[in-house]
C-alpha positions, 0 to 999 in steps of 0.5 A: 991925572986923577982928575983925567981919569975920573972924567974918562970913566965918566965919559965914557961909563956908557960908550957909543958903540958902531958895528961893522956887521959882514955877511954871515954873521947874523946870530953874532949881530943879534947877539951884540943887538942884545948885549948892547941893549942890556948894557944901555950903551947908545949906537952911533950913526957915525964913525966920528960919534962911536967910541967903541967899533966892533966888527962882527963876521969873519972879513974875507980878507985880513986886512980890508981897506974899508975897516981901516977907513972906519978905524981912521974916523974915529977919535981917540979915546978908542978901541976895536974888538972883534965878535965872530960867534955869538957866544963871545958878544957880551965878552967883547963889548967888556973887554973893548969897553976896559980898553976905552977906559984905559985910554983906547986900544986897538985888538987884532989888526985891520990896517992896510990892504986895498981890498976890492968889494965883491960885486953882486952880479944880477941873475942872467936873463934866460934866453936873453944873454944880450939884454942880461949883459946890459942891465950887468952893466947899467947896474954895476959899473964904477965911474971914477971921478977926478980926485984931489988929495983922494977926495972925488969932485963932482961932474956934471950931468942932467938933472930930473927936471932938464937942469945940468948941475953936479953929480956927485960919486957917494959910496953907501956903506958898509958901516952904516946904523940899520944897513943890510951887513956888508953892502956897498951901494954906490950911487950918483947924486944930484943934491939928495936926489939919487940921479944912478945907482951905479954899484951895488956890491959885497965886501968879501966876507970868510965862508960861511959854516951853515946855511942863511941864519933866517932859512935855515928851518927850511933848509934843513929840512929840505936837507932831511932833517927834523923841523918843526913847524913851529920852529919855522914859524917861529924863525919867519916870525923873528925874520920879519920882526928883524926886518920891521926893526931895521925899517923903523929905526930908519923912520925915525921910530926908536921905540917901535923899532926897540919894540920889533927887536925885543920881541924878535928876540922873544920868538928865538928865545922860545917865548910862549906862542899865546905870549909872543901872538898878543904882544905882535898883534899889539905892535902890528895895531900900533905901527898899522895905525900910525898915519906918521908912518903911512904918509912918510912911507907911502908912494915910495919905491913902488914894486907892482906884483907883475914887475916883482915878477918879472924880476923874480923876487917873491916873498913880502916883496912880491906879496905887497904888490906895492909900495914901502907902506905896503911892505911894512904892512904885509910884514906886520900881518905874516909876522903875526900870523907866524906868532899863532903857530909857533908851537905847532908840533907837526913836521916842516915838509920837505918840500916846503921852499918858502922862506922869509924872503921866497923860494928857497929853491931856485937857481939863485936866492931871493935876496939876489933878485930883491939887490937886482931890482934896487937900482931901478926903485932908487932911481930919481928918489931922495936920500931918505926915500931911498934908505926907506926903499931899501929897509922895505925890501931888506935884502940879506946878505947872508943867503949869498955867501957860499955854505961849506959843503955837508954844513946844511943839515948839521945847521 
């Protein structure tokens, strides 16, 4: 038993730790991000390699299925903990980690229930009820292939090149290393070819108490409360980093990507503008120059400005006018145009509505027109092109939950 005991410490005095991340709880995961990287402890790219799982956000449910999946995945030695403010993080990690050391546990409940994802309905066409009714259903309908002891088989259907092979049905997320929080994209695919999108949805997550963490700045003013623009400057600086990190960590980049955080995390914590500048033009030299990262990126998911437009994305996305490599370049260069002045003391307008993402101010929020246009990007692209296509565009999940009403300006 001793000899057990000692070897369970051993194992596991570094636990590998998969977060479930839920809409609206972006100060929470930077929380856990930093918590996790001042412990050392590694994350892991599956439910069958994690230790530790913790759920980050308020689930819209008590008892989603998803989550009992992720649960049943893991093996034993195991524990679950649960982070729903950013305050909690790092005494969570400890107890679920004094859990896995006495042999595993469970805290809270997560079991049962077949909940039914959110669906993340496209903004309608204006003037054409017909036309938005159709892309609806192209986008976001649900085949439900034959299953044998739960498990889909494939079907079949014609490939890119004229072939009729197998299509298989794969749901992408919710839990998934370096994925926007609680999104579900389900697609068809040939092989590692996406043949269809054919669902792109939110798990339901509680309602959000503030605004989007990332608009916030902009909101706040918009609402008649004091902010800076430096604060703002600040908060576009940190927005970009996130996205950068999330981009290289899905290239295949870990110390670009641990790079990106860090300094993320170095503009919230309200590191010096002259700090903060010298040490984001180093990393927009180094990732600027990688031609690893330019020939892995380049002619993917390519957004032309006037089909941006048409869509009604803007921000970076509308911007780049192009493809995953002009993206990542358009955020390097806001990134580090948003380090300059962070510590500029004159008022936010009011009426300034752009945030990290777009127009803050019209009828839906930028990251609805950037999940709209997904389908059409990953459309006939590879597995890996496609993970890539949608960490270019990072869409955040955040900006569609609803807010409590009169929770803006307190935010």
């Amino acid at each position: 038993m001793e000899l057990r005991n000692a070897l369970l410490r051993a194992a596991l005095a570094r636990p590998a730790v998969l977060t479930a991340v839920l809409p609206g709880a972006t100060p929470a995961r930077l929380a856990v991000e930093r918590a996790l990287r001042a412990r050392r402890w590694p994350r892991a790219l599956s439910p069958a390699a994690a230790d530790l799982l913790v759920v980050v956000g308020r689930p819209g449910e008590d008892e989603p299925a998803w989550l009992e999946g992720t649960w049943q995945a893991l093996a034993e030695p195991r524990a679950l903990v649960r982070v729903e403010e950013a305050a909690d993080a790092g005494a969570a990690l400890d107890a679920g980690h004094a859990a896995l050391l006495r042999g595993g546990r469970r805290t809270g409940t997560a079991a049962g229930g077949a909940a039914r994802p959110h669906p993340v309905s496209p903004a309608p066409a204006a003037g054409h009820p017909d036309q938005a009714h159709a892309g609806h259903t192209a986008a976001h309908s649900h085949d439900t292939p034959m299953l044998i002891s739960g498990l889909p088989l494939a079907d079949r259907a014609d490939d890119r090149d004229g072939l009729r092979l197998d299509r298989l049905h794969v749901p992408f997320g919710p839990v998934l290393p370096d994925w926007p929080a609680g999104l579900v994209v389900r697609l068809a695919l040939q092989g590692d070819v996406v043949q269809e999108v054919t669902g792109v949805e939110l798990v339901p997550a509680a309602p959000a108490t503030r605004p989007a963490f990332w608009d916030e700045p902009w909101r706040r003013a918009a609402a008649g409360a004091p902010v800076t623009r430096g604060e703002a400057a600040r908060r576009r600086c940190a927005a970009h980093l996130d996205s950068l990190g999330r981009l290289l960590s899905v290239a295949d980049w870990p110390d670009a990507a641990t790079r990106a955080r860090r300094l993320r995390d170095a503009a919230l914590a309200d590191a010096p503008a002259e700090e903060l500048a010298y040490a984001t033009r180093r990393l927009t030299r180094r990732v600027g120059r990688s031609r690893t990262l330019r020939w892995l990126t380049s002619g993917i998911g390519v957004l032309p400005r006037e089909r941006a437009l048409a869509a009604g994305v803007g921000g970076p996305a509308l911007e780049a006018d192009g493809d995953v490599w002009c993206r990542t370049v358009r955020w390097l260069a806001e990134a580090a145009r948003a380090a300059e002045t962070c510590e500029d003391p004159r008022p936010l307008p009011p009426d300034d509505p752009y945030g990290p993402r777009g127009d803050l101010t019209g009828e839906h929020p930028p990251s609805r027109a950037l999940l709209d246009v997904l389908p059409s990007l990953l459309h006939g692209a590879e597995l890996a092109a496609a993970r890539l296509t949608l960490a270019s565009l990072d869409p955040d999940p955040d900006e569609l939950v609803p807010v409590a009403a009169g929770e803006v300006a307190r935010g």
